[in-house]
C-alpha positions, 0 to 999 in steps of 0.5 A, a space after each residue: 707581075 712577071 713569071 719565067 713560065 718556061 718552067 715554071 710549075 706553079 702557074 695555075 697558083 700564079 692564076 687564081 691569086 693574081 685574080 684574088 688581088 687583081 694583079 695583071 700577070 705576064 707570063 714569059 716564055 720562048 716560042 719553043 714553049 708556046 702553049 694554048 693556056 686558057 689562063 685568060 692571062 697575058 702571053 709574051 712569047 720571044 726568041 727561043 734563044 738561051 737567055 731571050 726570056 731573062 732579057 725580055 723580064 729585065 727590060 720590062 720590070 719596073 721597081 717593086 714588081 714582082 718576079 717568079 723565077 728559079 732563076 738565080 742570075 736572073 734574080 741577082 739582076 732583078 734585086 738590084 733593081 729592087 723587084 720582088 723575086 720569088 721562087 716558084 718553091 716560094 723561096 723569097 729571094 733577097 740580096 743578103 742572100 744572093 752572093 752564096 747563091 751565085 758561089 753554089 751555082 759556079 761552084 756547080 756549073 765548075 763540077 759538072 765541067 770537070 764531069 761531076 753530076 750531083 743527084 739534080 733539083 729535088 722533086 717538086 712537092 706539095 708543101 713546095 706549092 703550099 709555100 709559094 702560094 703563102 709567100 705571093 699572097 704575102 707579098 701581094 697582101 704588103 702592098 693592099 697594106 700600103 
């Protein structure tokens, strides 16, 4: 399992369910998001350039790992290589729903150009972390399944 931990707000979750399934997790993140995490989880730091943790995950994930991301350009490319990609507000992301996605975020990036601002991402919640966790453990417990 590989995890956009730049920031991602659902890592002590990611923790204590990859410890329950026995999941090696890396988290990725660039040098100028070094932390001393006591996570006894593996830390991959790179390059503080704009897209070096989205690079690093691409050329390391293999068919049916899992990503935790609220990336959406990065899960577009992640789908098609046929990886799990969760949110970290549990959204499993899948192809039949990634082109609106990618249309949401253009047509965003386009307003915000032109110098229109919308009200920004809504407030991490508790159910959002409930969520997520109901989600991994699903995905997880697919492949105890197999």
């Amino acid at each position: 399992m590989y995890v956009d931990a730049d920031s991602c707000p659902v890592k002590e979750e990611i923790v204590e369910i990859a410890k329950c399934y026995s999941v090696e997790v890396v988290f990725i993140a660039s040098y100028a998001h070094m932390t001393r995490e006591e996570t006894n989880m593996k830390w991959k730091y790179v390059d503080s350039s704009k897209e070096a943790v989205d690079l690093f995950i691409m050329n390391s994930v293999k068919k049916q790992d899992i990503v935790i991301t609220q990336d959406i350009g990065l899960a577009s490319t992640l789908l098609l290589k046929d990886v799990y990609v969760l949110s970290p507000r549990g959204k499993v992301m899948e192809e039949k729903d990634i082109a609106t996605a990618l249309d949401m975020r253009y047509l965003s990036a386009k307003a915000r150009r032109r110098g229109i601002y919308g009200k920004g991402p809504k407030p991490f919640t508790e159910a959002d972390r409930k969520n997520f966790k109901k989600n991994l453990i699903k995905i997880l417990s697919n492949f105890e399944g197999v």
